[in-house]
Every structure is written in C-alpha cells, then in structure tokens.
C-alpha positions as CSV (number, residue, x, y, z in Angstrom):
1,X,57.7,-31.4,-21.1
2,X,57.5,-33.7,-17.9
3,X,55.9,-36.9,-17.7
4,X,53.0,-35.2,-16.4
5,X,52.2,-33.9,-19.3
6,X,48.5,-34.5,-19.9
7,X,46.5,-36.2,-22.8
8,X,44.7,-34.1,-25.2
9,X,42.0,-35.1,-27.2
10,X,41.4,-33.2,-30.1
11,X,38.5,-33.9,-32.2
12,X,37.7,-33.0,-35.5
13,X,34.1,-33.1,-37.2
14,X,34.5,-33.8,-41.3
15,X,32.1,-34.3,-44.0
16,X,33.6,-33.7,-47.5
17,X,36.3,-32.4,-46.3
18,X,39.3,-33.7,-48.6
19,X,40.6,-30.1,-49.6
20,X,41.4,-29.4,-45.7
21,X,41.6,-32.1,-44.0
22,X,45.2,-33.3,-44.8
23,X,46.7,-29.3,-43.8
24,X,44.5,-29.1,-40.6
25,X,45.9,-33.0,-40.1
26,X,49.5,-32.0,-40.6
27,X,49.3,-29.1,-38.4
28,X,48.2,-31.1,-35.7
29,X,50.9,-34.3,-36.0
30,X,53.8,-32.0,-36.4
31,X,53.3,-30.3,-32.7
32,X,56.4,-30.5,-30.8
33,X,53.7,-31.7,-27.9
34,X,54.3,-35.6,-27.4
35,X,53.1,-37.6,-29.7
36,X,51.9,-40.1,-27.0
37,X,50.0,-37.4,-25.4
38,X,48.1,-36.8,-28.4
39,X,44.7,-38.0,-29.4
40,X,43.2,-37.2,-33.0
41,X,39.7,-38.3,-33.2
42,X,38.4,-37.5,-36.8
43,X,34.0,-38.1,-36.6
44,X,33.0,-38.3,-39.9
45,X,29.1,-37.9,-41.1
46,X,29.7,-40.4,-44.3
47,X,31.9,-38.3,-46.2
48,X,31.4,-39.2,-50.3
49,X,34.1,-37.5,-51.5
50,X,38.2,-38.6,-50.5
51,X,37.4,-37.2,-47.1
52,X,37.7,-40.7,-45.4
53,X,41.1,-42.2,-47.6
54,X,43.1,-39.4,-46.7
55,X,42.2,-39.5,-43.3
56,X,42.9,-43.4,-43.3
57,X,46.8,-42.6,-44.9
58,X,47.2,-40.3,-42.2
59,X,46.0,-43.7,-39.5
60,X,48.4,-45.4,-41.2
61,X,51.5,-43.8,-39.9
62,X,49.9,-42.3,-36.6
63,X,48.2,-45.1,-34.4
64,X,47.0,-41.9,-32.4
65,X,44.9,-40.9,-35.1
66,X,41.2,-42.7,-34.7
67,X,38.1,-42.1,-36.9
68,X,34.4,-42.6,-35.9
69,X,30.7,-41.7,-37.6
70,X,28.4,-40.0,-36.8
71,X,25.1,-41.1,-38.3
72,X,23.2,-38.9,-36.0
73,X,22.6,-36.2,-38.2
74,X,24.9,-33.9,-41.2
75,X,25.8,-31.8,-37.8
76,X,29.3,-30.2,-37.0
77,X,28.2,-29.8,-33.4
78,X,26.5,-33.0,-33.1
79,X,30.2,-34.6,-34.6
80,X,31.7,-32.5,-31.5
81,X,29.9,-34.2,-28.7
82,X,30.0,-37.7,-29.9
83,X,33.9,-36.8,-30.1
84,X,33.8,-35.5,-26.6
85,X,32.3,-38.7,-25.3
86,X,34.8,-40.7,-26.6
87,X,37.9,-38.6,-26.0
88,X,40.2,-40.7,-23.8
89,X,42.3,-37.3,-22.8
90,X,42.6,-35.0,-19.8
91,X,42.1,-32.0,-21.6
92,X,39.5,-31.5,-25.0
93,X,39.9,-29.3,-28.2
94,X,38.1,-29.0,-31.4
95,X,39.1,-28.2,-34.6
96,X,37.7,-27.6,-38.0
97,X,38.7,-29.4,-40.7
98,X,39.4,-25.9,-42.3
99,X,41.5,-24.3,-39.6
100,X,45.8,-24.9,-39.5
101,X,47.3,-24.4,-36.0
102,X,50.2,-22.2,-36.9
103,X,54.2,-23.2,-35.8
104,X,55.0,-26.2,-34.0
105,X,54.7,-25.3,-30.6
106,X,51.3,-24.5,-30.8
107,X,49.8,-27.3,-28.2
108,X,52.6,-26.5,-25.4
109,X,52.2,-22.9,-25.1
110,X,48.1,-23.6,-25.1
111,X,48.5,-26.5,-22.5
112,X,50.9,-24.9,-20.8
113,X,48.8,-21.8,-18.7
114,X,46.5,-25.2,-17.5
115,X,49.3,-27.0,-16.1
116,X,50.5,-24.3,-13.8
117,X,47.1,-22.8,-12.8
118,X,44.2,-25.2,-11.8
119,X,42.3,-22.3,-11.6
120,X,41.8,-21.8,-15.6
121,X,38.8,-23.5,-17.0
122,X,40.1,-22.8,-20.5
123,X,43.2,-21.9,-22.9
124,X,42.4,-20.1,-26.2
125,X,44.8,-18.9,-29.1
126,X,43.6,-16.6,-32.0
127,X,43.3,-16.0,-35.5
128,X,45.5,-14.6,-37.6
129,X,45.9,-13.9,-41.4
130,X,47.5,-16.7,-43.7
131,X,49.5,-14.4,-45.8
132,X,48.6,-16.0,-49.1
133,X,45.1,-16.1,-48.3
134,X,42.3,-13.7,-50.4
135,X,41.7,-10.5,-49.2
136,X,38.5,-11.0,-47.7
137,X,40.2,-13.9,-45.6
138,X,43.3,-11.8,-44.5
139,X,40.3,-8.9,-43.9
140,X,38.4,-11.5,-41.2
141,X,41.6,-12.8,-39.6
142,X,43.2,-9.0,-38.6
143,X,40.6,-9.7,-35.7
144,X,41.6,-12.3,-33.3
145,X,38.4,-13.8,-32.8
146,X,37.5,-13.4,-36.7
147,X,34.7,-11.0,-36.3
148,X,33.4,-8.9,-38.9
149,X,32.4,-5.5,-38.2
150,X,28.7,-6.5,-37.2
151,X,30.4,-8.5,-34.8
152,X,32.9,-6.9,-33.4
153,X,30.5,-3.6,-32.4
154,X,28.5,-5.8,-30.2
155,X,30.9,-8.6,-29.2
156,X,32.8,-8.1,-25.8
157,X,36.5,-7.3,-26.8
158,X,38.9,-10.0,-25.4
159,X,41.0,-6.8,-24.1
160,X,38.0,-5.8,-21.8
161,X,38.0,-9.2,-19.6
162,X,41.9,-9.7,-19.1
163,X,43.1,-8.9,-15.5
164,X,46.2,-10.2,-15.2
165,X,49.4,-9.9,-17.9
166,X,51.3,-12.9,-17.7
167,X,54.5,-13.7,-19.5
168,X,53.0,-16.2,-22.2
169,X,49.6,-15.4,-21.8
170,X,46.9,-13.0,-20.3
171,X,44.3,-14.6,-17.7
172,X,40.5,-13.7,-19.0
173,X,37.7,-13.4,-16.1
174,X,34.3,-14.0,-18.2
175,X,31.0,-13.0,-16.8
176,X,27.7,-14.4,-18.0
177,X,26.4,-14.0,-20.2
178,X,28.1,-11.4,-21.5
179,X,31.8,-12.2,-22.7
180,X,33.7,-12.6,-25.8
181,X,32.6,-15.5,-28.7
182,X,35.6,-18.1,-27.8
183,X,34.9,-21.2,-29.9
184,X,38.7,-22.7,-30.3
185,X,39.7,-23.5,-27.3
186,X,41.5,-26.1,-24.6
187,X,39.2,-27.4,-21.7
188,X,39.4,-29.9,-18.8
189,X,37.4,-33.0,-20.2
190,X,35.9,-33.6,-16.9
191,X,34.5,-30.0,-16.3
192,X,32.9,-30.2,-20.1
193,X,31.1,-34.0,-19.3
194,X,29.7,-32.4,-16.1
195,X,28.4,-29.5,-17.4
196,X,27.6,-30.3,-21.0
197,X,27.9,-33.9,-21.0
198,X,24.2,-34.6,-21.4
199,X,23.6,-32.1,-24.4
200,X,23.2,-33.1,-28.1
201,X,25.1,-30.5,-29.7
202,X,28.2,-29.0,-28.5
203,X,27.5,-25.4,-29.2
204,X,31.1,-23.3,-29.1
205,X,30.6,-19.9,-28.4
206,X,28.1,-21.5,-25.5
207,X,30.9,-22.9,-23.7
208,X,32.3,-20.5,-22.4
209,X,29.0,-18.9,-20.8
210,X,28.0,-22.1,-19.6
211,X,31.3,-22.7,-17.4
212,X,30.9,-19.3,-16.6
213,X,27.6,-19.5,-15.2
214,X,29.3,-22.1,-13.0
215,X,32.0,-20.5,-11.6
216,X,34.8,-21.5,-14.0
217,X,35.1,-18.3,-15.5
218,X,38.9,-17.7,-15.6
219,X,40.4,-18.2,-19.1
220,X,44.1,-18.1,-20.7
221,X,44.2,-16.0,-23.6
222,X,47.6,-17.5,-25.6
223,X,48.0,-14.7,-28.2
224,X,51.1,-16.3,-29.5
225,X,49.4,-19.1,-31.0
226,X,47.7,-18.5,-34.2
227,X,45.4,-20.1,-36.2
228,X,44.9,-20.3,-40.0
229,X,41.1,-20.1,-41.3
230,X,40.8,-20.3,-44.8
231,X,36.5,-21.0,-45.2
232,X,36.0,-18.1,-46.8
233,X,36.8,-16.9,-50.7
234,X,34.8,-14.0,-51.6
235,X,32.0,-11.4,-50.5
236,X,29.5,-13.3,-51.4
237,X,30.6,-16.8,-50.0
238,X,30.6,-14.7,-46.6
239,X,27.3,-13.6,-47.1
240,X,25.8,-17.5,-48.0
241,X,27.7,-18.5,-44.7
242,X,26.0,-15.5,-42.4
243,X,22.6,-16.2,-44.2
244,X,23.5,-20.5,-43.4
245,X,24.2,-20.1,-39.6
246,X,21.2,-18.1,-39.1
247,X,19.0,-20.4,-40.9
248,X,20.4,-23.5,-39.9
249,X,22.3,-22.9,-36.7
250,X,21.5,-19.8,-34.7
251,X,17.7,-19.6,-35.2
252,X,16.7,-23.0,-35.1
253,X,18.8,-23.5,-31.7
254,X,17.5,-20.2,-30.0
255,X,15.8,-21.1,-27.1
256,X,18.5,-23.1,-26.3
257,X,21.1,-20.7,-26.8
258,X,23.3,-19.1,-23.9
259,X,25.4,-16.9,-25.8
260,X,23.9,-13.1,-25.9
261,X,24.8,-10.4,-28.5
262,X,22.6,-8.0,-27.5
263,X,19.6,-7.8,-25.1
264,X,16.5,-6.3,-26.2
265,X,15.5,-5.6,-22.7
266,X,18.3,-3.1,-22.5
267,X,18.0,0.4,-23.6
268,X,21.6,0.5,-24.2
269,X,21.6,-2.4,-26.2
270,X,18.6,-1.3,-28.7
271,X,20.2,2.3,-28.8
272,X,23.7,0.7,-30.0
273,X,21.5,-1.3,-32.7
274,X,19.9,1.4,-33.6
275,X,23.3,3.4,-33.6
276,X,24.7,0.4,-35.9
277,X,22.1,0.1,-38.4
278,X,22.7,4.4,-39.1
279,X,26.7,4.2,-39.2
280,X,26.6,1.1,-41.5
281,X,24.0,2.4,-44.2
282,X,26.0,6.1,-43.9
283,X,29.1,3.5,-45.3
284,X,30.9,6.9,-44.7
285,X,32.7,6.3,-40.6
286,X,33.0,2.6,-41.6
287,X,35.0,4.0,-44.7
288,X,37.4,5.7,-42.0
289,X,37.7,3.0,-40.1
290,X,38.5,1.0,-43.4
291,X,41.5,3.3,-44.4
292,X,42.9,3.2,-40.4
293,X,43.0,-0.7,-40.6
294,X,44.7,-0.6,-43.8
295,X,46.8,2.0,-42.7
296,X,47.4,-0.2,-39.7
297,X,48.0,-3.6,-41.2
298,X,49.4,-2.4,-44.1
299,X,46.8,-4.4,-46.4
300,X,44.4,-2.8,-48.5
301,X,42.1,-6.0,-47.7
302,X,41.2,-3.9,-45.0
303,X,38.8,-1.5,-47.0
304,X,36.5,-4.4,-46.8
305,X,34.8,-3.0,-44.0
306,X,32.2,-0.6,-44.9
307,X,31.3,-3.2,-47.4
308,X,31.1,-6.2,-45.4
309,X,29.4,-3.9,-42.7
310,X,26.6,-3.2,-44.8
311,X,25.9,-5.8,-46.8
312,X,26.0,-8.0,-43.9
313,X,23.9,-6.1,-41.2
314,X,21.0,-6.5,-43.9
315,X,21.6,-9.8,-44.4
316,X,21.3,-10.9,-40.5
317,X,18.2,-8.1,-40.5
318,X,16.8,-10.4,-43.4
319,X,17.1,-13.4,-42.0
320,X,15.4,-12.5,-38.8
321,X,12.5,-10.3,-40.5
322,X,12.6,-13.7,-43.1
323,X,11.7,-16.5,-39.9
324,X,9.2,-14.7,-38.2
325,X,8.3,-17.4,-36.1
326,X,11.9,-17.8,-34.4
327,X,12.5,-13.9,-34.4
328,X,9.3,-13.3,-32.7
329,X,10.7,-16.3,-29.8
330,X,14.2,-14.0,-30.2
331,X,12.1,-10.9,-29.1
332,X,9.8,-12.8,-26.5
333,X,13.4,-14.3,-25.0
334,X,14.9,-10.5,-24.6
C-alpha cells in the first residue's frame, strides 16, 4: 500500500482470556497491512489467569502491541471505549479476544473501500465457519452476521441495504433505526469521538444506528474477509450466553439502547412476533428450513435450527417475563 496508508487501532477487551487470546493475537500480527500502521491495544480488567503473560510475550516482539486496565468495571464495552480514547490511529476496530480474522490480507481489503470513498462511515467483513469447529459453531457462522434463527427473522438482512455492487465490496445505505446488527467493524476515529466520544460503554450493534442517525449511513460490506468465532460449544452454552446478555447487557442498558428489533408500536412488528412464536413451537417449517440449510451447506450442523429456534425464543420470552421491571420500560419505550 502507499504511504498514505492510514493507522489503525485495533483494540481488544480481555479478562481471562488465555485460551484465545494468543490465536486472535496471531491473526492480527500476521496481516500483510504494515506493520507500522498497526496499533494493538489489549485493555485488560485484571485478568488472574495467564491472560496478561501471553499478552506481554506477544509485546515483546511487537513494540506496536500496548496493554492498558481497565479498573472501571468487569465490562467488555466499558474496555472498548477506554481503548477508543487512547487509540492513536485514523481508523478504529474492535475485536474479541475469541474471534480470528481469517487469511492475511484481511486489514487491506477492509481498509481499502475507506481509502477510495470518503463517503463510507464504516467497513465490515463477516463470519464464517472454522471448519474444525463443533456443530453448533459451524451452525451460527453459515450466517454472516452469526444470527440464530430468532435473530435472523427479525434482523434486517445485510442483502436488503446494499445499493451498489462493487468489485471487492458492496456499499450498504443504513436507515435508523432499522438496519442490520453490525458489531465488527472499521470506523473513522474521529467520527466515533464525536458522536460517541462522551458515552461510557461502547455498545456495537449501536454504532451503526448512531452514525446513521447522523448522516453517515453508507457502509462497505467486505464479504471476502471472514472471521473465526469459536465462543460457543454446545446448546446449552448458547442458551447461558442468550439468557447472560439479556440479564446483564440488553436489559439493564435499555433505555439507553438505539438498536431496535422490533417495535411494539407496529402492527406488523407484533403480528411477525406473534407469527414467530407459532412457527417455532410447530418445530415443523423450522425443520424444513433445517434440512434446506444442510442441503445447502452440505453440513448436517445445520439441523440445529428448529432446535435452537425453540429453545431459544423461550429463553429470550423468559428473561423478559423474568425482569418485569425492565420489560415493562421495554413496552412503555415501544
């Protein structure tokens, strides 16, 4: 690349992270991006495990490497924007501990749409299935945004927004609040201080509505570059993590949330959740649509999906019936 090429930041939250963070690491210093362009900036929240020696081995033979506390709070998205205020770079990413950026050209395709279009508030890759992960892994990943079924029915599809087809990449236009869950992805440093600079938590999937709201609502979706998620081992482990986010994450952080699923104002929207609740519970069309994807993928993984579908659409349905106090704020919000 020229010597234009900006300087990207890429932060990393850990805590007790020492069986990830050395493969999401690796991923990250073998770009073919240069090396002096890169920033790693790994903010720990007092890991006690060998979190913090493997990250210091990894300083040790890459000065671009830097690692920072936080000792806010045991908070991911907390992590995030104390990383975001000391990124040095042009552009900002953030990456799990638990996710691998596939091949080594990764950063340069991503950075690349952002370089020739000023226009583009954000570039965002997708997920894809490691091939030796377990089946309920490879089952999350055949989506590229990682959505299970619950999801995906009321999630926009990234194919709705695109409206242009470019050679490397297709150019997303997002309208609030209503637009695809994009949490990976490559922004403009300066756009994110002015917009979200001031927040506490740097909440992904709000990103995207929040430059949105604000007129940067053009996006470069990069499907060549895939990403490796390995956070989930069985059923039931996806089921603690649903029942988690609620509980710790989505509820709690509600009235300050600008993502939207669904809006209970909306006849359309209560009539799909009613449709939902009926085709999940009849486990019989999710059972079709189970044998298509395998058909499709060529993975039996796929038969998953009238299982996950169920067992997770009571598990969200419990967790909102479960906090009364927050739901009712949900409903009042709709």
């Amino acid at each position: 690349m020229a010597k234009s090429t900006p300087i990207i930041s890429i932060v990393v939250p850990t805590y007790n992270e020492e069986h990830n963070i050395r493969t999401c690491l690796e991923s990250i210093i073998s770009q073919d991006y240069p090396a002096k362009a890169i920033e790693v900036i790994v903010v720990d929240n007092r890991s006690t495990d060998r979190t913090l020696n493997i990250v210091r081995e990894f300083k040790d033979k890459c000065p671009n490497i830097s690692l920072i506390f936080n000792d806010t709070a045991k908070d991911a998205e907390i992590s995030k924007m104390i990383g975001l205020h000391a990124a040095s770079g042009e552009l900002f990413l953030y990456l799990d501990a638990d996710i691998e950026i596939v091949g080594t050209t990764w950063l340069t395709k991503l950075v690349e749409p952002l370089t020739r279009d000023n226009s583009l508030a954000g570039s965002f890759p997708r997920f894809i299935p490691k091939p030796d992960d377990c089946s309920i892994g490879r089952y999350l990943r055949y989506h590229p945004l990682e959505l299970d079924p619950v999801f995906q029915f009321f999630c926009i599809p990234i194919e709705a927004t695109i409206v242009e087809r470019m050679t490397e990449y297709d150019v997303c236009e997002f309208h609030a609040p209503r637009l695809p869950p994009i949490g990976i992805c490559i922004y403009r440093k300066d756009t994110l201080l002015k917009l979200i600079g001031s927040r506490a938590k740097f909440m992904d999937i709000d990103v995207p509505v929040i430059l949105a709201k604000n007129g940067f609502d053009r996006f470069a979706y990069v499907r060549l570059c895939g990403i490796y998620h390995t956070n989930v081992k069985s059923l039931w482990e996806l089921i603690k993590r649903r029942r988690r986010n609620i509980d710790l994450i989505y509820l709690p952080n509600l009235e300050t949330r600008e993502f939207v699923y669904f809006d209970m104002r909306s006849i359309k929207d209560v009539s799909k959740i009613a449709l939902w609740m009926v085709a999940a519970n009849l486990v019989l069309p999710l059972s079709f649509a189970g044998v298509w994807k395998s058909v499709r993928h060529r993975d039996v993984a796929c038969m998953y999906e009238p299982l996950v579908a169920i067992m997770l659409s009571d598990t969200i349905a419990w967790g909102f019936l479960r906090n009364k106090s927050r739901a009712k704020v949900f409903w009042r919000r709709r």
